[in-house]
C-alpha positions as a printed NumPy array, in Angstrom:
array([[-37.335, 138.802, 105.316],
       [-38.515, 140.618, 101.979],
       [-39.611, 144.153, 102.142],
       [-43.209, 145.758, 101.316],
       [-43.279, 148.284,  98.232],
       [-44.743, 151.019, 100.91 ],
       [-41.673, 150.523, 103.186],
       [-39.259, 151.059,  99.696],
       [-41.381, 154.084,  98.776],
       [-41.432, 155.455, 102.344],
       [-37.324, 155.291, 102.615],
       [-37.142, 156.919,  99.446],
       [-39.39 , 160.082,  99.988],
       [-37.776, 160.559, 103.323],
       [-34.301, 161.348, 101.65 ],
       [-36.106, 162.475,  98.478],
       [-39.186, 164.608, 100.13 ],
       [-40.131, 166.114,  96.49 ],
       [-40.017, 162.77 ,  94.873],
       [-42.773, 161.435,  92.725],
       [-42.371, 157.597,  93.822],
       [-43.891, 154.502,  92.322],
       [-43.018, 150.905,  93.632],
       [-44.437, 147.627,  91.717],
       [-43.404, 144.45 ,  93.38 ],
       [-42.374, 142.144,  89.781],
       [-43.005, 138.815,  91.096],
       [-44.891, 138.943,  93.891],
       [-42.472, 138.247,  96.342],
       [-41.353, 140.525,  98.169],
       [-37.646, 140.75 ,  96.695],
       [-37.694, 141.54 ,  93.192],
       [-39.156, 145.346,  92.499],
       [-39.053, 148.173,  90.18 ],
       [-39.615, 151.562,  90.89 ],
       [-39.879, 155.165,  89.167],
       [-38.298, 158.133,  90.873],
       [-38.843, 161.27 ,  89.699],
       [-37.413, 164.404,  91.909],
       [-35.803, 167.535,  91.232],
       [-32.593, 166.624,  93.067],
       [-31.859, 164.929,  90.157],
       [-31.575, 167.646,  87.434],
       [-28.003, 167.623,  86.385],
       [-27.024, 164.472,  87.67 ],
       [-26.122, 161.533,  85.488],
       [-28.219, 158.355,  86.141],
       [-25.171, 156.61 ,  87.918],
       [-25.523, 159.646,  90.497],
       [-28.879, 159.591,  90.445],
       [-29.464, 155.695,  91.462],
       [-26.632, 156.098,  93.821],
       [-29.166, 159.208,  95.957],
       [-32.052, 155.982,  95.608],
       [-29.272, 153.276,  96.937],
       [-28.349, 155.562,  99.799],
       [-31.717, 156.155, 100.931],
       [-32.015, 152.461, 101.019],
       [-29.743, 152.332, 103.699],
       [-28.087, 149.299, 103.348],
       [-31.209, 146.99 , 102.593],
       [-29.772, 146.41 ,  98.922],
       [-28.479, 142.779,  98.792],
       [-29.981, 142.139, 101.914],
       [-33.528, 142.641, 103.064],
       [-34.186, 143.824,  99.515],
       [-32.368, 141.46 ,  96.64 ],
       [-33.488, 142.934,  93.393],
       [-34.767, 146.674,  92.334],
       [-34.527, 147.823,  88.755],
       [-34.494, 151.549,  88.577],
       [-35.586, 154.582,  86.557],
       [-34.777, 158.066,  87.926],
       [-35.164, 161.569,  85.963],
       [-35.915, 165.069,  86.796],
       [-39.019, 166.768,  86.696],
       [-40.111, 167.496,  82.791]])
């Protein structure tokens, strides 16, 4: 069952609220996405930290429901 970029965008602004959040689906299939995070909760966090925050507010869907998501996080410029 493949996932819809609103519903990965949605999950990540509820455990993100400030984030600026932008989901492209790669292949048009519902498993393979990229997505920009951009939120304040960031800002002295190294990326590993900050793509773990994304994972968690996944909630388990990585590997599963969702099989591929390439990241980029940052704070606020």
């Amino acid at each position: 069952m493949a996932m819809e970029a609103g519903e990965i965008a949605a999950l990540i602004k509820a455990a993100l609220p400030d984030a600026k959040v932008t989901v492209e689906d790669l292949a048009g299939d519902g498993d393979h996405y990229a997505a920009s995070v951009v939120s304040e909760q960031f800002r002295g966090l190294n990326r590993v930290r900050q793509h773990q925050l994304v994972y968690a507010a996944l909630a388990g869907r990585m590997g599963g429901v969702l099989h591929a998501l390439a990241l980029q996080t940052s704070a606020p410029e």
